[in-house]
C-alpha positions in Angstrom: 25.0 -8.2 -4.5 22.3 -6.3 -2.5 23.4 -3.9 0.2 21.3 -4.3 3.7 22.1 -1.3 5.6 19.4 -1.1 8.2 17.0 -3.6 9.5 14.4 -3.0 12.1 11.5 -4.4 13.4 9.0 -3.2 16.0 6.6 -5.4 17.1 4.3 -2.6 18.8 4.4 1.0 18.7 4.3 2.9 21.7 2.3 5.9 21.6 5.3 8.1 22.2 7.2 6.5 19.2 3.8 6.5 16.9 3.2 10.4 17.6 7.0 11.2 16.5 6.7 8.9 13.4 3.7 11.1 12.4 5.8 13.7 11.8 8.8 12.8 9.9 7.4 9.6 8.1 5.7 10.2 4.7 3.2 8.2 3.5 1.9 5.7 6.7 0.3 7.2 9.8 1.6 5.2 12.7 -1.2 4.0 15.1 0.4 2.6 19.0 0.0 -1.0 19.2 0.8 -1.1 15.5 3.5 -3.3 13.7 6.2 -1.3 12.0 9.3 -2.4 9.7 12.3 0.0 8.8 14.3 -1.2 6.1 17.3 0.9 4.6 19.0 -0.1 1.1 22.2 1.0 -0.4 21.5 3.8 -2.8 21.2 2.1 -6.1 19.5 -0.8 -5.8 16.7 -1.4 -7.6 13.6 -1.8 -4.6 11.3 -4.0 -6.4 13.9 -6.2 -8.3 16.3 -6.6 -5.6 13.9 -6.8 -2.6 10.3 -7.0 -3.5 9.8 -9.6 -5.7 12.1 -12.0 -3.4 9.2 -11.4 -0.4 6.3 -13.7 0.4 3.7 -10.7 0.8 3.4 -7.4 -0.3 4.3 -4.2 2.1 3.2 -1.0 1.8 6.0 1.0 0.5 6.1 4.5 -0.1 8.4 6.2 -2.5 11.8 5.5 -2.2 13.9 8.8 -1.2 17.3 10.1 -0.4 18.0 10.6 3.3 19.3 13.7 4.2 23.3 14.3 3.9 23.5 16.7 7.1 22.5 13.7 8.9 25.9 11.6 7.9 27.5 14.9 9.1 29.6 15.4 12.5 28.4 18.7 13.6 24.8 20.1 14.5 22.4 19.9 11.4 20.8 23.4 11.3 17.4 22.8 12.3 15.6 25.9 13.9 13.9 24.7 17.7 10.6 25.6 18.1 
């Protein structure tokens, strides 16, 4: 059985929102006003088998990828401020 874990929908960017999705997403450059749809999967799962082909249109999807393990962690996460 598929795993959700994470489910978001945003029906329009605010600019705020768009210009710090620039920087950490990969692959889409947010534009305010824009539709936007954040899905996370249990690691594992097979993205096109177990969730594309069940859809009634095609997203565009970048490259699945890890996230981070210091961001499951309890403390600080080591990242330098600018």
């Amino acid at each position: 059985m598929a795993e959700l874990r994470c489910y978001v929908f945003i029906d329009s960017l605010q600019p705020q929102f768009a210009s710090f999705l620039g920087t950490v997403a990969q692959g889409f450059l947010p534009v305010p006003g824009q539709a936007a749809l954040f899905v996370e999967i249990a690691p594992g799962m097979d993205l096109s088998a177990d969730v594309l082909r069940h859809m009634e249109f095609r997203p565009n999807v970048g490259a699945p990828r890890l996230m981070d393990a210091r961001v499951f962690s309890p403390g600080p996460m080591g990242l330098r401020h600018a």
